[in-house]
C-alpha positions in Angstrom: -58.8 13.2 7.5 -58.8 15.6 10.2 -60.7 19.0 10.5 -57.9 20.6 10.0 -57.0 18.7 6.3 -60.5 19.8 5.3 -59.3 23.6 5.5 -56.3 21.7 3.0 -53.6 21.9 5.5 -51.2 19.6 5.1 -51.6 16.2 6.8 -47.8 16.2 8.1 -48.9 20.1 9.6 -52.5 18.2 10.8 -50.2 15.7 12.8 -48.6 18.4 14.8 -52.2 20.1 16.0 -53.4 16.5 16.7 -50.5 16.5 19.1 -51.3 19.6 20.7 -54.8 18.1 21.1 -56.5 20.7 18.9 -59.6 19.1 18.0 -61.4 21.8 16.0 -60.6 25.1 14.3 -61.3 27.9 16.1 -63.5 30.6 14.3 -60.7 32.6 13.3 -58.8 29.6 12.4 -61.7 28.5 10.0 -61.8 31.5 8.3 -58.2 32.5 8.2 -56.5 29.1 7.0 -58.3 28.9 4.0 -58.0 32.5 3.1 -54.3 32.9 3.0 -53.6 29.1 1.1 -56.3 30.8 -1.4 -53.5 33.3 -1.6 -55.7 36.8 -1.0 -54.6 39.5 1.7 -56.4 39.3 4.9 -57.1 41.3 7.9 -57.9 39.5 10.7 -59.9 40.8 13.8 -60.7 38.1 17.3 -60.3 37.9 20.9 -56.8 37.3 22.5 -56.8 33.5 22.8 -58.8 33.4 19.7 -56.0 31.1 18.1 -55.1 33.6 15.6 -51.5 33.2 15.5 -52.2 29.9 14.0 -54.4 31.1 11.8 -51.9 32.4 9.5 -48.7 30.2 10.7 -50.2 27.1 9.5 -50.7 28.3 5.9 -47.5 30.1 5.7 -45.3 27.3 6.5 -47.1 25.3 4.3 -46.4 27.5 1.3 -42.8 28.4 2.3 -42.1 24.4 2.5 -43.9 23.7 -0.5 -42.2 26.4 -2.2 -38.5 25.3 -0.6 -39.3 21.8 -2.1 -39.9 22.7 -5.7 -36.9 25.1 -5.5 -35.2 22.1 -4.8 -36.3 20.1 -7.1 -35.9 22.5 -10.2 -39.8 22.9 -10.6 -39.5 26.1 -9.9 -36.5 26.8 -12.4 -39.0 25.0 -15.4 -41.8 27.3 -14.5 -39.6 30.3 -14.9 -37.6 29.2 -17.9 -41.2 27.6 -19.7 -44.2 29.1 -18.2 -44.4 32.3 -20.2 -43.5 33.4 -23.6 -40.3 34.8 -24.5 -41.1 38.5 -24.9 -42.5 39.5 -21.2 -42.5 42.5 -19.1 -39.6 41.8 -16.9 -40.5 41.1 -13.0 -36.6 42.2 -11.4 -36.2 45.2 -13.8 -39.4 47.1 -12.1 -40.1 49.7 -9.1 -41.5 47.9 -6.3 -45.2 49.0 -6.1 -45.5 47.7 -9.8 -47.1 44.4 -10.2 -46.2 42.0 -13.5 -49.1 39.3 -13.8 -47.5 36.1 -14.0 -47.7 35.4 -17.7 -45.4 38.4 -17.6 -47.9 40.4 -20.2 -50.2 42.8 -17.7 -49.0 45.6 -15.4 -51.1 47.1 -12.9 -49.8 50.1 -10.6 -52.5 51.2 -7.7 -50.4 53.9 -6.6 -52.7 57.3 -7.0 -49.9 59.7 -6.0 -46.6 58.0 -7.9 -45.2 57.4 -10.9 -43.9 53.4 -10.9 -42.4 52.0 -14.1 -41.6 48.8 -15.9 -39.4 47.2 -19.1 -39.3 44.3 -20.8 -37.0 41.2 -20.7 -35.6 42.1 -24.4 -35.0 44.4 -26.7 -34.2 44.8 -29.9 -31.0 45.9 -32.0 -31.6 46.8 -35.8 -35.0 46.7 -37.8 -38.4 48.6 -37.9 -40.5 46.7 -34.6 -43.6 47.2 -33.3 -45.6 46.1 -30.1 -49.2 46.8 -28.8 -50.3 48.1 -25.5 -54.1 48.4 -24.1 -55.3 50.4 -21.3 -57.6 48.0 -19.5 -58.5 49.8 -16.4 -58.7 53.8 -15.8 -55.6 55.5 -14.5 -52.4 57.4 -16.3 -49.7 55.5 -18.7 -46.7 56.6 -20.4 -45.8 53.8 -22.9 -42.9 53.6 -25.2 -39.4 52.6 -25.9 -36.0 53.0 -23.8 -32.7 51.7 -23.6 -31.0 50.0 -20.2 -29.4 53.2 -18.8 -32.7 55.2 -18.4 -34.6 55.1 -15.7 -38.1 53.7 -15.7 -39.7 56.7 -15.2 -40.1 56.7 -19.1 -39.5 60.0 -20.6 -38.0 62.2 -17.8 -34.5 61.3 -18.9 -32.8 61.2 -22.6 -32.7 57.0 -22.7 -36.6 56.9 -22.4 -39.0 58.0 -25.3 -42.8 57.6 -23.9 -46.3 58.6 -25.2 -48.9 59.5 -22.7 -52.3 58.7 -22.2 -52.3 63.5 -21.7 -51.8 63.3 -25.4 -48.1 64.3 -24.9 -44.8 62.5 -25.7 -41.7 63.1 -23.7 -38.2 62.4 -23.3 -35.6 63.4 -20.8 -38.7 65.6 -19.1 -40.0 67.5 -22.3 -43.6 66.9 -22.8 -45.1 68.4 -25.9 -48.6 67.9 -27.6 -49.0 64.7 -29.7 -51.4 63.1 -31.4 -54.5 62.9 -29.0 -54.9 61.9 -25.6 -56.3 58.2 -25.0 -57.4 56.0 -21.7 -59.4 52.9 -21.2 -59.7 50.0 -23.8 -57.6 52.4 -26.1 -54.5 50.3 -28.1 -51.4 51.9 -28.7 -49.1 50.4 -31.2 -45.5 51.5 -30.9 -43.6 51.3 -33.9 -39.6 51.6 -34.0 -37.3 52.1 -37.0 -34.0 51.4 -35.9 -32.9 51.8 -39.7 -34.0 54.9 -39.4 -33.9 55.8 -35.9 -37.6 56.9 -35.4 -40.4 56.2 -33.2 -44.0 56.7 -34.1 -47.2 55.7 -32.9 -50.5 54.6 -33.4 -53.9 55.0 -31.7 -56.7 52.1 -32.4 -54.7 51.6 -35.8 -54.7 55.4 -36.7 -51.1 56.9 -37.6 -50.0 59.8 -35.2 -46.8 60.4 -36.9 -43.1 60.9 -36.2 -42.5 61.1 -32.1 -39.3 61.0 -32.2 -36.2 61.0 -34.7 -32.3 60.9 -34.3 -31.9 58.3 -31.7 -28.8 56.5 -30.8 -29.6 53.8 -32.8 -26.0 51.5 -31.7 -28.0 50.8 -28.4 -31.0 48.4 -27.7 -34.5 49.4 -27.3 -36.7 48.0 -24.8 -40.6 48.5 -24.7 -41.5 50.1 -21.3 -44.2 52.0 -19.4 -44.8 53.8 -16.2 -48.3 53.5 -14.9 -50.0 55.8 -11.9 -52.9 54.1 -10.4 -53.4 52.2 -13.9 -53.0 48.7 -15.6 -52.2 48.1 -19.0 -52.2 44.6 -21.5 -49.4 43.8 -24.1 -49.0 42.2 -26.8 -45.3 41.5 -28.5 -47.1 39.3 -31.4 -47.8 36.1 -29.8 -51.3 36.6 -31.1 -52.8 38.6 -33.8 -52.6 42.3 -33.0 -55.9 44.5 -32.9 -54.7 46.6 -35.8 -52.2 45.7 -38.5 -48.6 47.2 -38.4 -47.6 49.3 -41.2 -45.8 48.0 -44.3 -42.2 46.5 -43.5 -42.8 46.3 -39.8 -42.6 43.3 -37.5 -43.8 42.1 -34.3 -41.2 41.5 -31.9 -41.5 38.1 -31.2 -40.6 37.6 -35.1 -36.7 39.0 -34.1 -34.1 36.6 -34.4 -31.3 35.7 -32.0 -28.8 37.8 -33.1 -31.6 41.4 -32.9 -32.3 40.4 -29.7 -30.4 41.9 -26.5 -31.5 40.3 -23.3 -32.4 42.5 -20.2 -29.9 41.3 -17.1 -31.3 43.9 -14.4 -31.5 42.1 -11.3 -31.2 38.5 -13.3 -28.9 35.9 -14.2 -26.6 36.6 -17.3 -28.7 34.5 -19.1 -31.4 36.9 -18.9 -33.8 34.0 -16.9 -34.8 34.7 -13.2 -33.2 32.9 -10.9 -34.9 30.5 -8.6 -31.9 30.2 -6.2 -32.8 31.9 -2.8 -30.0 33.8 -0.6 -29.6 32.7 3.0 -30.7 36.6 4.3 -33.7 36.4 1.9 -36.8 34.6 3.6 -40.0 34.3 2.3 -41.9 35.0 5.8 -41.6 38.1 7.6 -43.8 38.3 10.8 -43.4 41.6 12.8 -44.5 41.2 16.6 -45.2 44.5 18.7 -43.3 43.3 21.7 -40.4 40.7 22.5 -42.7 38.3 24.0 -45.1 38.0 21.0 -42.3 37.5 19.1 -41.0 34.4 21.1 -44.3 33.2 21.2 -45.0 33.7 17.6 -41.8 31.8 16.8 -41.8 28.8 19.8 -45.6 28.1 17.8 -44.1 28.3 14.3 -41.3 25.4 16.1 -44.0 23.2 17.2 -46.3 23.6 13.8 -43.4 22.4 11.7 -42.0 19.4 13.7 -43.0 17.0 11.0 -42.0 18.7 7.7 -39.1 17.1 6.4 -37.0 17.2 3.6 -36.6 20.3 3.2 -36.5 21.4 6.6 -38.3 24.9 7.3 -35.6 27.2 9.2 -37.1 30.0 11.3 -35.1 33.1 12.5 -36.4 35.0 16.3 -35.4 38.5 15.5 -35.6 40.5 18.5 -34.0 43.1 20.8 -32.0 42.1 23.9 -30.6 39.2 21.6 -26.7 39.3 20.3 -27.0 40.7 16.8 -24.0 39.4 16.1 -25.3 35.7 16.3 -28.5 37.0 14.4 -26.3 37.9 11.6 -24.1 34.6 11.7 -27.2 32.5 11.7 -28.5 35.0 8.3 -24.9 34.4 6.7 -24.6 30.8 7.4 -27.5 28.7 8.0 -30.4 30.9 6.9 -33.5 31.6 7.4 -37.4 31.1 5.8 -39.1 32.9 8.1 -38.5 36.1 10.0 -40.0 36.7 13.5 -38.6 40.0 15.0 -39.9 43.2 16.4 -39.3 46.4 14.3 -36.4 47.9 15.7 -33.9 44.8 15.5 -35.6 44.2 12.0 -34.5 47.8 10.7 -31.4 47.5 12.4 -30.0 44.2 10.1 -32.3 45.4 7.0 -30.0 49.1 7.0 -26.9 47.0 7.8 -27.5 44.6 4.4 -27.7 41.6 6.7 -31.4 41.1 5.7 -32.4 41.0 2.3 -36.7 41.4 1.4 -35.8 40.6 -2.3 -37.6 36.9 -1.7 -40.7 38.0 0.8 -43.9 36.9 -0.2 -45.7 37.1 3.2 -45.6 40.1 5.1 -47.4 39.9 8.6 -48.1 42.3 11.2 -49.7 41.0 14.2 -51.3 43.5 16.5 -51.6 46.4 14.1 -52.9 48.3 15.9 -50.5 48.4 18.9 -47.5 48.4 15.8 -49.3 51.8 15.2 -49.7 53.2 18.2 -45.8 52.8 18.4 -45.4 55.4 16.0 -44.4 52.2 13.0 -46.3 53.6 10.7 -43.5 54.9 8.1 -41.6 51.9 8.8 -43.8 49.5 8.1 -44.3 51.2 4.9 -40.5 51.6 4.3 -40.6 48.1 4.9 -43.4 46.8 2.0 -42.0 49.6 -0.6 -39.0 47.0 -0.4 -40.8 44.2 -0.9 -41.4 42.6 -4.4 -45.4 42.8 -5.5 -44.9 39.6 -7.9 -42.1 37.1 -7.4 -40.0 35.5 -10.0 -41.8 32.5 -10.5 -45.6 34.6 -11.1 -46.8 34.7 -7.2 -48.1 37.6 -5.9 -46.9 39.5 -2.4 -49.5 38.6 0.4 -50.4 40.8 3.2 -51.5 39.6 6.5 -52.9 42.3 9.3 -53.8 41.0 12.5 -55.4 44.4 14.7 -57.6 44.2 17.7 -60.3 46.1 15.7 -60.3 46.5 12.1 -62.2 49.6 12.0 -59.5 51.8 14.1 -58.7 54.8 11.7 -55.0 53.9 11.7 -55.7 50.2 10.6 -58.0 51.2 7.8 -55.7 54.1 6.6 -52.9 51.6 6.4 -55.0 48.8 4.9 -56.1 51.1 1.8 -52.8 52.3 1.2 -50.8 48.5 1.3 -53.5 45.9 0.6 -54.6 44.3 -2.4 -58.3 44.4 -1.9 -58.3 42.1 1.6 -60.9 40.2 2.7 -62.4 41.5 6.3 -62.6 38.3 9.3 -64.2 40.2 12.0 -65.4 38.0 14.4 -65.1 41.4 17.0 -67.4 43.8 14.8 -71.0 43.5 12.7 -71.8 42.1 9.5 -73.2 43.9 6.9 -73.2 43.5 2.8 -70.8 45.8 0.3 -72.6 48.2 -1.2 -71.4 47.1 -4.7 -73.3 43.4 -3.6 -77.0 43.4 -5.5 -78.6 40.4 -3.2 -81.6 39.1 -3.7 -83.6 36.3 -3.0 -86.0 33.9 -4.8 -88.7 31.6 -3.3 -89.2 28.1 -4.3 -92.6 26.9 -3.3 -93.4 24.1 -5.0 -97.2 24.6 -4.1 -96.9 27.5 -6.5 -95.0 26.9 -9.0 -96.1 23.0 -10.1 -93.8 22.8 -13.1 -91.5 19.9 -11.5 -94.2 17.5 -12.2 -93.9 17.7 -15.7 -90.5 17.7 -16.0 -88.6 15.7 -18.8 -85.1 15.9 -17.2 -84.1 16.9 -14.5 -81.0 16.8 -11.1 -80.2 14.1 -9.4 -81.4 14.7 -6.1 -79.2 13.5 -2.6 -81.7 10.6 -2.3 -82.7 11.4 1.2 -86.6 10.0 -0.3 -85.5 6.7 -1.4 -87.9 5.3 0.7 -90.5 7.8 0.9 -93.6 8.0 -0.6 -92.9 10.4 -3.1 -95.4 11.4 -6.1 -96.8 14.0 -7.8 -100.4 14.6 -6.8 -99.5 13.6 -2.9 -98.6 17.2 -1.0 -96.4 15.3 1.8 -93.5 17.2 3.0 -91.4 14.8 1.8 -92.7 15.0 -1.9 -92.9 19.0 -1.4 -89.5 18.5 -0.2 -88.5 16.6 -2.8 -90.1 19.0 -5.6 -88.2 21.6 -3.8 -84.7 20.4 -5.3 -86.5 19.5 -8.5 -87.3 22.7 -9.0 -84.1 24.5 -7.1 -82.1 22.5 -10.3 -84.1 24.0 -12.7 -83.7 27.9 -10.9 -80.0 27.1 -11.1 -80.1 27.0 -15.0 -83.1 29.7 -15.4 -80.7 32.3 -13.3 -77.6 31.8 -15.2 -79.6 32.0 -18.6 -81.4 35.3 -17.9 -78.3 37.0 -16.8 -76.3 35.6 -19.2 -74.0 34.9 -16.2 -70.5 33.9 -18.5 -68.6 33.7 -14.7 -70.2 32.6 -11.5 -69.7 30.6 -8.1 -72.5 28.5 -7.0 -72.4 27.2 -3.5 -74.3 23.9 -2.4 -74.9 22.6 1.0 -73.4 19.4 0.6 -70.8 17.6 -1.6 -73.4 15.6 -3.1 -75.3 18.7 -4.0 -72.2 20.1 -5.6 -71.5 16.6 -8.1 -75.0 16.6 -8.4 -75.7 20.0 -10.0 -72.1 19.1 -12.1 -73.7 16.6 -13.2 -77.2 17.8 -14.1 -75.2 21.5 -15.8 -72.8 19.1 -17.9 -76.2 16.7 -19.2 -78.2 19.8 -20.2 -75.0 21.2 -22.2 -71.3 20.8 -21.9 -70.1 23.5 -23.6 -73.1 26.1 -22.7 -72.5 25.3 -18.9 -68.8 24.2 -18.6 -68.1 23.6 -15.0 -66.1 22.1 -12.0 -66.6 21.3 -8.7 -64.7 22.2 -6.0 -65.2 20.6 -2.2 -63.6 18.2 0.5 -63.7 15.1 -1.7 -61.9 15.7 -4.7 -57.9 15.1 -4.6 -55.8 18.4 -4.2 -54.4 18.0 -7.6 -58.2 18.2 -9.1 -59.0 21.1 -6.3 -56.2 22.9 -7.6 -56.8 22.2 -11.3 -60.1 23.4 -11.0 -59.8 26.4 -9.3 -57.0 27.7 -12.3 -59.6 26.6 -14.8 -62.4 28.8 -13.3 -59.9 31.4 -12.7 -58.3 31.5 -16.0 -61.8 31.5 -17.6 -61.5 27.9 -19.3 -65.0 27.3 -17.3 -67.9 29.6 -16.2 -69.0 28.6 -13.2 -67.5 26.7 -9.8 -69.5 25.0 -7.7 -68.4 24.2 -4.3 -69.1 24.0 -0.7 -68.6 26.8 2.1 -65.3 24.9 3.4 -64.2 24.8 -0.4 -64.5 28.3 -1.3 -63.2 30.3 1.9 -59.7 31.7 0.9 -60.5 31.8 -2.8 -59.0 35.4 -4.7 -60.4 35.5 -7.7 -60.9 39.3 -9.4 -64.2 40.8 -11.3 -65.9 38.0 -10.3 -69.8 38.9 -10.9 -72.5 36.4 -10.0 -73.0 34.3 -7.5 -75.8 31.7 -6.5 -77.1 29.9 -3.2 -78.7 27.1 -4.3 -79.2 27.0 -0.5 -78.8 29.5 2.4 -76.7 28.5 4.9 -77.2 27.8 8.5 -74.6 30.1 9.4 -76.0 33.8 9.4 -72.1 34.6 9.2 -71.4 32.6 6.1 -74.2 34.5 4.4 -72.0 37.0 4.3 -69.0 35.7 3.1 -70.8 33.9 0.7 -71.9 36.9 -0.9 -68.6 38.7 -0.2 -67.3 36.6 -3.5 -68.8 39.3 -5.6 -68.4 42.7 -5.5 -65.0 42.7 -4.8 -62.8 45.7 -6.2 -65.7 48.5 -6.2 -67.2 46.1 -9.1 -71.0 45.6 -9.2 -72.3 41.7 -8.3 -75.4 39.9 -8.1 -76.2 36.8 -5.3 -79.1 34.8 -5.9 -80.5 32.7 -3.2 -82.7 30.0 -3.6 -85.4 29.8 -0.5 -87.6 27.1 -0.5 -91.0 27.7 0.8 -90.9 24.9 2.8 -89.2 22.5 4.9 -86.8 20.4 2.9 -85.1 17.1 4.0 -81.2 16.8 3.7 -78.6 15.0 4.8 -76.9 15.8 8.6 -74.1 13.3 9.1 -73.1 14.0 12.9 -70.4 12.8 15.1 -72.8 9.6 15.3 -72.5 8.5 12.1 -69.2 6.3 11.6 -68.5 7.0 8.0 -69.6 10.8 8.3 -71.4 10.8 5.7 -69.1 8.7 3.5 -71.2 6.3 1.8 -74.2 6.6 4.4 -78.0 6.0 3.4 -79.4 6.3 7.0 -82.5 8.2 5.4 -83.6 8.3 8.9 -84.2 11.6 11.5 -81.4 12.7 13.7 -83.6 12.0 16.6 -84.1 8.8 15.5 -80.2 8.3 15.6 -80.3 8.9 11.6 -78.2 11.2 9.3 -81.4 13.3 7.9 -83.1 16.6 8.9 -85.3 19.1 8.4 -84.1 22.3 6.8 -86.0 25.3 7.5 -84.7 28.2 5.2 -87.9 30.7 6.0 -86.5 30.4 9.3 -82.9 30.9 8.4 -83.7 33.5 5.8 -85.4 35.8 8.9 -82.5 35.1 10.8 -79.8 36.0 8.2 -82.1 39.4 7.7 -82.1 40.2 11.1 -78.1 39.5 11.9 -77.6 42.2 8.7 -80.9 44.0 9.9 -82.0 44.6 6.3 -85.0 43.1 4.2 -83.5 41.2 1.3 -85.0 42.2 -1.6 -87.7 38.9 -3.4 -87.9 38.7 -6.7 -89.9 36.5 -8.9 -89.1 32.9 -10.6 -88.4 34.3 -13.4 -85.3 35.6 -12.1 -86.0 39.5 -13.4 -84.1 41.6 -11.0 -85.1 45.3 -11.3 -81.6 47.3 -11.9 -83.3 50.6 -10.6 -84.1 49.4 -6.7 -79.7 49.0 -6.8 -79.3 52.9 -7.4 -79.9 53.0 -10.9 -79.0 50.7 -13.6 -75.8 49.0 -12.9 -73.8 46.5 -15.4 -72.6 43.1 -13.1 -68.7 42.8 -13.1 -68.0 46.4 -13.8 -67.8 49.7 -11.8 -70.8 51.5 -10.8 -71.4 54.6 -12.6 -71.3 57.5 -10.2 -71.4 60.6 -12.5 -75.0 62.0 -12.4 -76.5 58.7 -14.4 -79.0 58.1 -11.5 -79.9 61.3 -11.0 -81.5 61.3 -14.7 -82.8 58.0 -14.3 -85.0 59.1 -11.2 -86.0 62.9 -12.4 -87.5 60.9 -15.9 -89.1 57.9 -13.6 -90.5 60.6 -11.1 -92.0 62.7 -13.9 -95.0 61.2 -14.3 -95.7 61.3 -11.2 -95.2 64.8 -10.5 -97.1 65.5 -13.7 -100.3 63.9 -11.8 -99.6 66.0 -8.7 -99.6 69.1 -10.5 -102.9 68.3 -12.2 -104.5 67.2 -8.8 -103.2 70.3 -6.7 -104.5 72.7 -9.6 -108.1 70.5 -9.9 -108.6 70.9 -5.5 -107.4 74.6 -6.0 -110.5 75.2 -8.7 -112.6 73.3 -6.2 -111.8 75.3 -3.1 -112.8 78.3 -5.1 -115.5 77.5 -6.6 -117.1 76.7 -3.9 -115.6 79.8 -1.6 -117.9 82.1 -4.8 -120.7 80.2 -3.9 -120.5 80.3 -0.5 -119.8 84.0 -1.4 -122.5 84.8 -3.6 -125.2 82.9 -0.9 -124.3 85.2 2.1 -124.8 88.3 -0.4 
């Protein structure tokens, strides 16, 4: 396996770097690769000859031929007809900026100035219906019922009926007071009587009344909603609703085929998206600031996919200078994947209907910054308005930005506004830890704390002190070192029972470490501790399973290694533990990065032994690297052990982010009022005055003592001014 397969490139990709005698990622590479396959957008900030064109070439042309192969093969046609049930929001019949989760039955719109809209697959003809819909983050919804000739800004025409979460209902742009206004975690149930062509509905289960009478009732009815920097959850009865409908009304998914009317907007006439891909629809486009970037953008693309066969990847150079006309014959008749161009020849077939973005899923713009500078600002945007946010088959839009610094104002301004919460590689600028990242650390000194002699059960360790001397009672480094993962084991389980942590990453050093602390989670309880492991060793199919287990929340913690867990995307996530720093002061950093993601709050626990502990360091010396390998002996003694210093590496992490990180005590107590007041892990900080209180009434006290002191001296000074007084008289 090359270094390059361990990032999970494919090996067929691997084979064409081993060709350009590329023996290692570069920095940029390391971090990069793994962040777009983990499907997350990226900005992306190195020196020129950094390598990081490759960076996000490799992945995308894995993905696009992956993704050509099971269109191919009809996978993709299965997922779409199969995957989800048959009531869904509809991802063609949707503005742009509006994003369907893939099980078709979540919305989320983070535009703060727009109104963006969505309806469903079906609808209904005939009968008394009704459907739930719960706010589940802050923001404005309108949520309702229309038919297919309004538009899906629900309620501003005389096909939409909405209720909003203003405590209004409107149709064709009439808004009047009804019911009561409602927002997060609220469910609204919306009922329609198509017997008596009335819509009504209800908040938590409590009856607003008639909304609206007289409607055309020869049409169909779809349930829709237009959302403005919000996100809501429905349910057409494929489980229980929250609160019961009223007498004689049915959930959706109860209507039979003949009530159902299928919704065809921007699908197949049998109402199922279609997997089939247009020739002027890639999947890729790459926008260069120059001609020459371009070429070389697209020669390195040729070379990269020399070996992937069956489908082959086809890969368009887009540029000025260049007859359009044999652009547009290669669009119309062979086809292209992936787009390399500059922005004026892009706009140019794009305007003329030669170039379709209906199929995009990777939208990249190298040198951002110099795009900006020549004034491409509006078209860029233009360009990712156009762009679907979810594709047919569930995945979502990905966003690369490639900039010379990340931290320009342009860059940043752009980022916010078109991103999806990117992760930052900037190997150009300084480290530092998001404020909504609670990190602390805990020492493990097993001179202290001599619990691990008496323990019943306990890990596995890497069995670097198979032949040591190792006993309780003899303080050697090795058995200190030994006690050390003893006791880092039972820290592991301590942490995630304190915090009740229900969702957490846990990174290990090793892969050993990782199967190890499986292991030991699983014996201690199965069900309590549900887990999987995620590293370098396990086949892709497990990686992959394993990842959507922990991200679909069928397990609560992942457990992986540095290489493992770059690239991973995974939302609200809250905890996160180091049963061992790293040796990387960088890594630190992106460690902790795994929390805190979306202005949500997050905890990282690190585990710092006290002491030197021994672990494993296969180098390029050992022949297996590490595969099978017992060589308990020191590296200078041409063995696969060393000494691991984490005092030493904790110091070093501190000074890199020059901060202190906060100790705390074995018992894992973390005191919520040193993180600006007391915070909830995995939800938003709470900015409105809450700390404020907090302090005055902790400060009072205090103050109270002051007072009394100041007035006590005062009483002092003058009682002994009278005396002085009274003695000179």
């Amino acid at each position: 396996m090359t270094a390059f397969e361990e990032f999970g490139v494919l090996p067929e990709i691997a084979k064409a770097i081993d060709e350009l005698e590329w023996s290692l990622p570069t920095d940029i590479q390391a971090e990069g690769i793994p962040l777009v396959l983990g499907g997350g957008d990226v900005l992306m900030a190195a020196e020129t000859g950094s390598g990081k064109t490759a960076a996000f070439c490799l992945p995308i042309i894995q993905i696009v031929w992956e993704t050509i192969k099971d269109i191919q093969s009809g996978k993709l046609a299965k997922v779409a007809s199969n995957s989800s049930p048959p009531w869904t929001m509809s991802t063609h019949d949707r503005d742009s900026a509006l994003a369907v989760a893939p099980d078709g039955l979540r919305v989320q719109s983070r535009e703060q100035k727009e109104w963006h809209g969505v309806r469903c697959t079906r609808g209904v003809l005939g009968g008394k219906w009704g459907f739930e819909a719960t706010v589940t983050d802050e923001g404005l919804c309108r949520v309702g019922w229309s038919t297919l000739n309004a538009n899906l800004d629900l309620g501003t025409d005389r096909c939409g009926y909405g209720f909003g979460g203003t405590g209004k209902k409107s149709n064709n742009r009439q808004f009047d007071n009804y019911g009561e206004p409602f927002g997060k975690n609220d469910t609204i149930t919306c009922l329609l009587d198509m017997d008596k062509g009335e819509i009504k509905f209800l908040k938590n289960g409590v009856d607003l009344g008639i909304a609206f009478s007289n409607l055309n009732t020869k049409e169909a009815y779809f349930p829709a909603v237009v959302l403005k920097n919000a996100e809501m959850a429905f349910n057409f009865g494929d489980k229980p609703f929250k609160h019961s409908l009223p007498d004689k009304y049915l959930p959706l998914i109860n209507a039979v085929k003949e009530q159902v009317a299928m919704n065809t907007i921007g699908q197949g006439s049998s109402g199922e998206p279609s997997t089939k891909v247009a020739n002027n629809a890639p999947q890729a486009v790459i926008i260069e600031p120059s001609r020459e970037l371009a070429e070389q953008t697209c020669n390195q693309i040729k070379l990269f996919k020399k070996h992937l066969q069956n489908p082959s990847i086809r890969e368009l150079l887009v540029i000025g200078g260049v007859n359009v006309r044999d652009q547009i014959s290669f669009l119309q008749n062979t086809g292209a994947d992936i787009i390399v161009g500059t922005p004026g020849r892009l706009e140019d077939l794009i305007h003329g209907g030669y170039l379709s973005l209906s199929n995009c899923r990777f939208f990249v713009l190298d040198e951002a910054d110099g795009l900006l500078k020549q004034g491409y600002g509006d078209l860029i945007e233009r360009l990712h308005k156009a762009m679907p946010k979810i594709t047919s088959d569930g995945r979502r839009l990905q966003m690369i930005v490639c900039s010379a610094t990340l931290h320009a104002f342009e860059v940043k301004k752009m980022a916010e506004k078109l991103m999806h919460f990117p992760t930052w590689v900037d190997l150009k600028g300084e480290d530092a830890v998001p404020e909504t990242v609670h990190h602390v650390v805990v020492p493990v000194d097993p001179q202290n704390d001599r619990s691990w002699q008496n323990l019943r059960r306990h890990i596995i360790t890497d069995g670097v002190h198979q032949q040591d001397n190792v006993r309780p009672g003899n303080n050697s480094p090795e058995t200190l070192s030994e006690a050390v993962k003893l006791l880092k084991g039972e820290y592991v389980i301590r942490a995630l029972c304190v915090h009740n942590m229900d969702r957490a990453i846990i990174f290990c050093r090793t892969k050993l470490d990782c199967d190890n602390l499986e292991k030991y989670l699983k014996q201690i309880d199965k069900m309590k501790f549900s887990c999987v492991c995620l590293h370098g060793d396990r086949k892709p199919n497990e990686r992959k399973r394993n990842l959507e287990l922990f991200k679909n929340g069928d397990v609560k913690y992942l457990i992986c290694t540095d290489v493992a867990a770059r690239g991973l995307d995974i939302s609200g996530l809250p905890f996160m533990i180091n049963v061992t720093l790293p040796d990387e002061k960088s890594n630190y950093v992106h460690r902790i990065g795994r929390v805190g993601r979306a202005e949500r709050m997050g905890l990282a626990i690190s585990l710092v032994a006290s002491v030197p502990e021994k672990v494993w360091y296969h180098g390029e010396w050992c022949h297996s690297r590490g595969r099978n390998c017992w060589n308990t002996n020191l590296t200078d003694v041409k063995g696969c052990c060393m000494w691991y210093n984490e005092p030493q590496y904790l110091a070093d992490i501190e000074e890199h982010l020059n901060v202190t990180i906060q100790q705390i005590e074995p018992d894992m107590q973390v005191p919520h009022d040193d993180f600006d007041g007391k915070v909830v892990y995995g939800q938003k900080r709470q900015h409105a005055g809450s700390n404020y209180t907090n302090h005055t009434a902790q400060m009072a006290p205090i103050v109270k003592d002051l007072s009394k002191l100041e007035s006590e001296a005062q009483l002092i000074y003058l009682k002994r001014h009278l005396t002085k007084t009274a003695r000179m008289a």
